[in-house]
Backbone bond lengths (Angstrom), bond angles and torsions (degrees), N, CA, C in turn:
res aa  C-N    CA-C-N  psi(-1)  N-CA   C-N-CA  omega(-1)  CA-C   N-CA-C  phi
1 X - - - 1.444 - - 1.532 108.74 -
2 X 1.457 123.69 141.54 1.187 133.90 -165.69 1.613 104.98 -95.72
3 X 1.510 126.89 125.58 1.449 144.72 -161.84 1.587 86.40 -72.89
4 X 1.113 103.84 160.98 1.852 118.54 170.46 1.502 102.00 -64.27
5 X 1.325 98.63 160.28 1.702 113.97 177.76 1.193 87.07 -123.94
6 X 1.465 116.50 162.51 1.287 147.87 165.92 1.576 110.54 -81.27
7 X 1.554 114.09 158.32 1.365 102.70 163.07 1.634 110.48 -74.75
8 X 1.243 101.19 -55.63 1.688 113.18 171.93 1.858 102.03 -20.43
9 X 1.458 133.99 -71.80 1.300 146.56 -172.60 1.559 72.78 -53.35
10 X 1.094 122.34 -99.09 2.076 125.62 -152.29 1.705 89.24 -9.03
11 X 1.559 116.91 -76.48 1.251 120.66 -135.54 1.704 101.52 -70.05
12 X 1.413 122.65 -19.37 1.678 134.81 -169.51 1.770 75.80 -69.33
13 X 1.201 108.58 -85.29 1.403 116.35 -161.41 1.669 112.92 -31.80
14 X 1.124 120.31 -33.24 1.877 128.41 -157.82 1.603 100.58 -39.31
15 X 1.974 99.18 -69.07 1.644 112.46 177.80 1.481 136.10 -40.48
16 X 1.630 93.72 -21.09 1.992 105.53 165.89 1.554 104.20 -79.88
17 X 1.212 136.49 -6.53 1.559 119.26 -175.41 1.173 101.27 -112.13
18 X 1.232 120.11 168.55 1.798 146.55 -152.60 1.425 96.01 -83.20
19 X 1.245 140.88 167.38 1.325 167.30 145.08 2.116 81.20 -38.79
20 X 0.943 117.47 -88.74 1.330 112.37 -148.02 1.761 89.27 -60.59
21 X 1.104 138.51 -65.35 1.702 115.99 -161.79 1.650 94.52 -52.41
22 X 1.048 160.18 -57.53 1.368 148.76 -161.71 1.654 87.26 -66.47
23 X 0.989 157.62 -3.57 1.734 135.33 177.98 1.771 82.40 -91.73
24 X 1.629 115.88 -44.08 0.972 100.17 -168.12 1.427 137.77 -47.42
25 X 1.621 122.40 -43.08 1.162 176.89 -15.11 1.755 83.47 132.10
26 X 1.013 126.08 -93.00 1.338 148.34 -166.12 2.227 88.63 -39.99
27 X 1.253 110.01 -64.75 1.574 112.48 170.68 1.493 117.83 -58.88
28 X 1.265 118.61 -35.86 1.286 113.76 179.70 1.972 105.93 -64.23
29 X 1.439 114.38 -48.76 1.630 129.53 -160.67 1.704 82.03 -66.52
30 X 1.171 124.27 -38.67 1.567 115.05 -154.90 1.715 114.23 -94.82
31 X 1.932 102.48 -5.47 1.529 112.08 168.81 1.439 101.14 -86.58
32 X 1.312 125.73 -22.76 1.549 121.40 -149.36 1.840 83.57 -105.52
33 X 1.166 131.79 -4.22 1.544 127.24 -171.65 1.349 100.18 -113.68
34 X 1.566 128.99 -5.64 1.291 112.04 179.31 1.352 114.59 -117.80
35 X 1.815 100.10 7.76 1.478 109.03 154.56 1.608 110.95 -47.91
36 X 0.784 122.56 -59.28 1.929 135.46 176.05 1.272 98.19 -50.42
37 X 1.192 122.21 111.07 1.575 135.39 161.84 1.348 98.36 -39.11
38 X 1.681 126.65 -75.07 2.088 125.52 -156.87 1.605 95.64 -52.53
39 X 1.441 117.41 -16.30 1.531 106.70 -164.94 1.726 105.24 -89.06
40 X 1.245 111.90 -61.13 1.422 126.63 171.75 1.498 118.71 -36.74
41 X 1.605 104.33 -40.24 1.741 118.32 162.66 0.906 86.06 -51.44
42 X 1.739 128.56 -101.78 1.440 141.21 -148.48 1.696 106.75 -28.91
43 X 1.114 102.84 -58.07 1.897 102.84 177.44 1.044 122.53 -43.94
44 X 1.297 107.87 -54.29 1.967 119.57 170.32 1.317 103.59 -46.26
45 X 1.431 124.51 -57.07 1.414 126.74 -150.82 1.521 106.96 -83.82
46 X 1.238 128.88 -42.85 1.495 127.80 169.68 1.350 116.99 -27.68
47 X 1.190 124.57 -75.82 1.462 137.77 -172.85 1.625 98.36 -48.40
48 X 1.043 106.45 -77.96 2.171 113.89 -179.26 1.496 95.52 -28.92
49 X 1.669 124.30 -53.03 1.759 111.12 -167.37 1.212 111.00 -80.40
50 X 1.618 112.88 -15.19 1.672 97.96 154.35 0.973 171.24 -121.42
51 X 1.763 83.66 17.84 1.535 124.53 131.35 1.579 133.82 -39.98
52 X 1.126 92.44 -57.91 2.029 102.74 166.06 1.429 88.49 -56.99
53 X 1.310 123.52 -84.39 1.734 129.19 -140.08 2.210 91.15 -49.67
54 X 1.261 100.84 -66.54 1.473 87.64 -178.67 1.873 135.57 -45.13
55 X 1.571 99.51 -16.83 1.486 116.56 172.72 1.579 93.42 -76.20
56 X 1.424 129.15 -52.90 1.528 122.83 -152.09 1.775 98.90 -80.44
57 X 1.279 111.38 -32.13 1.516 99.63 173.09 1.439 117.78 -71.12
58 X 1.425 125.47 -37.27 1.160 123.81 162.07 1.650 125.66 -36.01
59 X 1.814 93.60 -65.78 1.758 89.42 172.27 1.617 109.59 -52.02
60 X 1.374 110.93 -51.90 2.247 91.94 -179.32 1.173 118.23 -49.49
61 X 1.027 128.69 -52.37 1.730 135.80 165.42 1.459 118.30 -35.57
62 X 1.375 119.80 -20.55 1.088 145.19 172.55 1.246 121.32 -69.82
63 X 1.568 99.26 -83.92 1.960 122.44 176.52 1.394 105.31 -67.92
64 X 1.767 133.86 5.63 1.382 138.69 173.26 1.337 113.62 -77.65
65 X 1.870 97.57 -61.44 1.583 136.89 178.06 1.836 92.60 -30.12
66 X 1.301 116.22 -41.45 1.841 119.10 -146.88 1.169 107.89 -89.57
């Protein structure tokens, strides 16, 4: 049977694995975080506010340009 790891050990180890096991890793942390409803919100909602925010800087960049 395998002794506990630390998070500290998880994060040393990350930089020895490939681009693809860290995507892996990266999907696994983000299935097990959207078990939690406030979290799964938060995920949804990030992208949409920075979607808006990148539309509203656009229009200033805009009405500046004039």
């Amino acid at each position: 049977m395998l002794g506990a790891v630390s998070a500290s050990e998880i994060i040393r180890e990350l930089p020895k694995l490939t681009e693809a096991e860290r995507r892996a890793i990266r999907v696994g942390l983000l299935e097990i975080a959207n078990q939690d409803p406030d979290v799964a919100l938060s995920n949804q909602s990030a992208p949409e506010g920075a979607l808006m925010l990148d539309r509203l800087e656009n229009d200033d960049a805009r009405h500046q340009s004039w």
